[in-house]
N, CA, C and O of each residue as an XYZ file, in Angstrom:
372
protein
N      81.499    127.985     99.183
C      80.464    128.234     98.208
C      81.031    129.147     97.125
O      81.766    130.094     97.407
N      80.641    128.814     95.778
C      81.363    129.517     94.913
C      80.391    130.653     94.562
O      79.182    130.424     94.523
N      81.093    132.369     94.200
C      80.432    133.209     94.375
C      80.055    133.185     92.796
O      80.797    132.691     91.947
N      78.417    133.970     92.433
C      78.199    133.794     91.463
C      79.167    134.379     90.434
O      79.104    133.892     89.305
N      79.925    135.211     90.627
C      80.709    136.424     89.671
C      82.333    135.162     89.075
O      83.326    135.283     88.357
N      81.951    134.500     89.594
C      83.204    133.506     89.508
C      83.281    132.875     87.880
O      84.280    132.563     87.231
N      82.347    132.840     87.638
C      82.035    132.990     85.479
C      82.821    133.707     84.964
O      83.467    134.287     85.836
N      83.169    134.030     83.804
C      83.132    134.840     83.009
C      82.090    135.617     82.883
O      81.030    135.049     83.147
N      81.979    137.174     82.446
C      80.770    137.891     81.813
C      80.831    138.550     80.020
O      81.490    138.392     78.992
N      79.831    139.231     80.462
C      80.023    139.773     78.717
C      79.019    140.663     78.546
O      77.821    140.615     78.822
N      79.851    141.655     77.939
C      78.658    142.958     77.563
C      78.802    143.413     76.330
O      79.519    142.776     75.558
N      78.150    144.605     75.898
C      78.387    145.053     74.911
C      79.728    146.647     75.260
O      79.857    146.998     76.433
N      80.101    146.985     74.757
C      80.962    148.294     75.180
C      79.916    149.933     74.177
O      79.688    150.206     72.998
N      79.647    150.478     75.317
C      78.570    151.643     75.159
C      79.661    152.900     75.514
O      79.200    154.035     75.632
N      80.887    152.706     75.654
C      81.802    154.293     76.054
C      81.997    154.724     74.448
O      81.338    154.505     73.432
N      83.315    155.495     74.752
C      84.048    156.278     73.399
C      85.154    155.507     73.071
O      85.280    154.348     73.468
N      86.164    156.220     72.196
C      87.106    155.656     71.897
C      88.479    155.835     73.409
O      88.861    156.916     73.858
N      88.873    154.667     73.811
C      89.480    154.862     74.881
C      88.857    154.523     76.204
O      89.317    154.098     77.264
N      87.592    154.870     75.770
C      86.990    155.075     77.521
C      85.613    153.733     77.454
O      84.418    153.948     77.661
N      86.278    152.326     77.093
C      84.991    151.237     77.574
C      84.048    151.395     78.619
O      84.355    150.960     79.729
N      83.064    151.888     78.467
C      81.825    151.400     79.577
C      80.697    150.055     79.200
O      80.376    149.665     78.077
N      80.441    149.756     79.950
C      79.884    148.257     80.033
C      78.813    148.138     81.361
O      78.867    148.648     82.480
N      77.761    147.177     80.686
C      76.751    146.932     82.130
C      76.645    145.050     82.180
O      76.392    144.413     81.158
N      76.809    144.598     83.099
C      77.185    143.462     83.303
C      76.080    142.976     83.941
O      75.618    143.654     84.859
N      75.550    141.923     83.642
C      73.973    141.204     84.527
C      74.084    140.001     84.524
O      74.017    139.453     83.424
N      74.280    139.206     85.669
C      74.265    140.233     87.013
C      74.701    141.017     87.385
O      75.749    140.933     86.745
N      74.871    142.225     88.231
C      75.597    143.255     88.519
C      76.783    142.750     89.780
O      76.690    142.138     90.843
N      77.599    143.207     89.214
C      79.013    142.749     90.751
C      78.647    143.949     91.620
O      78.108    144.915     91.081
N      78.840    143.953     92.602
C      78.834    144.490     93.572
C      80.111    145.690     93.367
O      79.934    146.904     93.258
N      81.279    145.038     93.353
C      82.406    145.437     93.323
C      83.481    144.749     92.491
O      83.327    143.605     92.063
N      84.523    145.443     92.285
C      85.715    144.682     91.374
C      86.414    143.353     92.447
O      86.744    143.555     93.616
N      86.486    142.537     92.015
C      87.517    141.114     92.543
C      88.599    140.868     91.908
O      88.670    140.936     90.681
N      89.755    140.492     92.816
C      90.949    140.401     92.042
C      90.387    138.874     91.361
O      89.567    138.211     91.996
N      90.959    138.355     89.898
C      90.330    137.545     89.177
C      89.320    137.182     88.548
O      88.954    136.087     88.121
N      88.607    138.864     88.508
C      87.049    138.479     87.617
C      87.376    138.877     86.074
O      87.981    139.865     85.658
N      87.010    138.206     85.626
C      87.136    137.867     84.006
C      85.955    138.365     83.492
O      84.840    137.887     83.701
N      86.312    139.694     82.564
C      84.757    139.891     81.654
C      85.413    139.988     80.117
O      86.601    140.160     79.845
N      84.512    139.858     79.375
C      84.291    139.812     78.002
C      83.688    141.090     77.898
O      82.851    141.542     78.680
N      84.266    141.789     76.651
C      83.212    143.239     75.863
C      83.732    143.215     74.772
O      84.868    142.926     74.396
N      82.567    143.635     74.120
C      82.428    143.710     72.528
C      83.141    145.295     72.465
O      82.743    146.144     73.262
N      83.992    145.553     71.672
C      84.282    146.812     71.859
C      83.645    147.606     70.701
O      83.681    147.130     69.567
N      82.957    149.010     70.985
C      82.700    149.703     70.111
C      83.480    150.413     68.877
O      83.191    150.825     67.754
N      84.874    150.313     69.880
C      86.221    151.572     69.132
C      87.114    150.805     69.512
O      87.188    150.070     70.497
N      88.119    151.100     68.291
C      89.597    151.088     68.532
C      90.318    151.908     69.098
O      90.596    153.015     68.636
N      90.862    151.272     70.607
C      91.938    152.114     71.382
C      92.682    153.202     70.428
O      92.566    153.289     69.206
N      93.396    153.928     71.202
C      94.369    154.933     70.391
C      95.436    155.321     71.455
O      96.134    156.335     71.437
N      95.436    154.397     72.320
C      96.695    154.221     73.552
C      95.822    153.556     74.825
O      94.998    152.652     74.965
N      96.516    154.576     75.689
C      96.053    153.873     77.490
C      94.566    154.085     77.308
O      94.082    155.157     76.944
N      93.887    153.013     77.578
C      92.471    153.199     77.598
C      91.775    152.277     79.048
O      92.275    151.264     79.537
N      90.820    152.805     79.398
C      89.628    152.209     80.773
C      88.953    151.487     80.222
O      88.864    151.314     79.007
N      88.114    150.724     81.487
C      87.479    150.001     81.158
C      86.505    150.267     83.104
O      86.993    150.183     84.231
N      85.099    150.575     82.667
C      83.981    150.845     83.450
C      82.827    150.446     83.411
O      81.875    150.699     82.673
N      83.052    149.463     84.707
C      81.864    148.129     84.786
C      81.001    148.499     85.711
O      81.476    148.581     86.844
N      79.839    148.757     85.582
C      78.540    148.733     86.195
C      78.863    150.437     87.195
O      78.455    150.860     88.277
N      79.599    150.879     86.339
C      79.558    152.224     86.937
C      80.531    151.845     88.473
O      80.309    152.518     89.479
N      81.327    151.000     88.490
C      81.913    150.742     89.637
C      83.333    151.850     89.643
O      83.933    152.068     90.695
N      83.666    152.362     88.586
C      85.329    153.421     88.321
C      86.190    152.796     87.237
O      86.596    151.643     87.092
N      86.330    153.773     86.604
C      87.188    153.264     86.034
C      88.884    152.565     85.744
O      89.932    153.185     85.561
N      88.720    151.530     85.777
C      90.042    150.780     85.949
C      91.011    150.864     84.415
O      90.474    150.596     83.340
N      92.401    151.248     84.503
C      93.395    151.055     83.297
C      93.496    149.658     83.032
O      93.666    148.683     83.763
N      93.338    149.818     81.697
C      93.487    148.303     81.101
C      94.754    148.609     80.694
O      95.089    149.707     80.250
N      95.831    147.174     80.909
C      97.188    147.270     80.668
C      97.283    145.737     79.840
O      96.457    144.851     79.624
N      98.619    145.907     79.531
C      99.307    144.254     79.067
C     100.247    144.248     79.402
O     100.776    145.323     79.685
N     101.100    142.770     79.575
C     102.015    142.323     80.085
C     102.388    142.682     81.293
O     103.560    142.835     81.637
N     101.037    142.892     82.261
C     101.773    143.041     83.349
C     101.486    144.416     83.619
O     100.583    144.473     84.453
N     101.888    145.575     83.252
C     102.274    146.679     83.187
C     102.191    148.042     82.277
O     102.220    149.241     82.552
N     102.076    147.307     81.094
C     102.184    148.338     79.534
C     101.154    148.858     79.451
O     100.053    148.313     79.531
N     101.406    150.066     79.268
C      99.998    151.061     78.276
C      99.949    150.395     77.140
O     100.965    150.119     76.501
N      98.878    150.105     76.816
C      98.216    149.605     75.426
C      98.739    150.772     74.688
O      99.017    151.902     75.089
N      98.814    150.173     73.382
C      99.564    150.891     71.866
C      98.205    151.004     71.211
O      97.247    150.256     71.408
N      98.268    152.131     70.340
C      97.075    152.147     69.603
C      96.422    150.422     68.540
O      97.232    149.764     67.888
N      95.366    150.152     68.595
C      94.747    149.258     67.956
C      95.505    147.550     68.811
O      95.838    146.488     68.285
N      95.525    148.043     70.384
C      95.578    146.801     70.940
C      94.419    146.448     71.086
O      94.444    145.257     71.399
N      93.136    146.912     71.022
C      91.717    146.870     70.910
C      91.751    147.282     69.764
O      92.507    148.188     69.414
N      90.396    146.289     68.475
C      89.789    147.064     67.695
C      88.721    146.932     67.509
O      88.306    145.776     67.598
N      87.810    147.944     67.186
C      86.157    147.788     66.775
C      85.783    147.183     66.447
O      85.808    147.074     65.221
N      85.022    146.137     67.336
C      84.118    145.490     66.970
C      84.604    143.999     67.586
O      83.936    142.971     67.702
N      85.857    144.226     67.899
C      87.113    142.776     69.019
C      85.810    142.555     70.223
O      85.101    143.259     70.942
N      85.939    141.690     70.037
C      85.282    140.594     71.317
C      86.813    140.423     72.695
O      87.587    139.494     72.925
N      86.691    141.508     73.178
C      87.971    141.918     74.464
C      87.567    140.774     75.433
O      86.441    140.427     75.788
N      89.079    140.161     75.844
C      88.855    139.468     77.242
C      89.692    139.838     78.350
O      90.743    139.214     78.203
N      89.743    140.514     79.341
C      90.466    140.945     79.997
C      90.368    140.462     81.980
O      89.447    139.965     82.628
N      91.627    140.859     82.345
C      90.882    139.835     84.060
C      91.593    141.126     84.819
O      92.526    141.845     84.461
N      90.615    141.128     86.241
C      91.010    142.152     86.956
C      92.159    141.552     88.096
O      91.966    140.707     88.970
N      93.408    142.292     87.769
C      94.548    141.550     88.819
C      94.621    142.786     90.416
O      95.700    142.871     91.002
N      93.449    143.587     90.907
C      93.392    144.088     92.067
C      93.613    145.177     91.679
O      93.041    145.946     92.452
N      94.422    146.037     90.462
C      94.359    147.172     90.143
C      93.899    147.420     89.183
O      92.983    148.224     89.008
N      94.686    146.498     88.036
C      94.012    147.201     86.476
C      93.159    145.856     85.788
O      92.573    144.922     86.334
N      93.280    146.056     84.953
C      92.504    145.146     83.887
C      93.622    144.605     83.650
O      94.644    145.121     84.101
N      93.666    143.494     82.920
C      95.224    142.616     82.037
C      94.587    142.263     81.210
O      93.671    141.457     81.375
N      95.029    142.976     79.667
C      93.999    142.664     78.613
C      95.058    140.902     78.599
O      96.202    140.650     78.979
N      94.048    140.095     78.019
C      94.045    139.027     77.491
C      93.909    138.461     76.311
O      94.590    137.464     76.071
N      93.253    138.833     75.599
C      92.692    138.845     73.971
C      91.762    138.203     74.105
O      91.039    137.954     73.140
């Protein structure tokens, strides 16, 4: 049976600059390795920045694998797609 979280989601981003928070509905329970959300971002990064879904903790959003985001790898107002690989986020674009 496929679990409902198995979609894509999408929120709006309500944190600061750096620090994405997001409320997702339905609510996940918990993070899954391979859940894919969408956020509208409020701010442009200015390096390593989180990303905090339904108040679950905040997870580092990275690229390639590994990299701290560089300033304006996010920018205000970017429609972010990112997938959770069991630790961090992997931004996607």
């Amino acid at each position: 049976m496929a679990s409902k979280f198995s979609s894509a989601m999408y929120a709006a981003d309500v944190g600061s600059t750096d620090t994405y928070v997001i409320t997702l509905s339905p609510v996940p329970s918990a993070y899954s390795t391979g859940m894919v959300v969408f956020f509208k971002a409020a701010t442009a990064n200015t390096g390593a920045a989180t990303l905090n879904v339904n108040s679950l903790g905040a997870k580092t959003i990275v690229k390639n694998g590994a990299t701290t985001l560089a300033d304006n790898d996010i920018n205000a107002t970017q429609v972010v797609c990112v997938i959770y690989d069991g630790t961090n986020f992997q931004l996607i674009r």
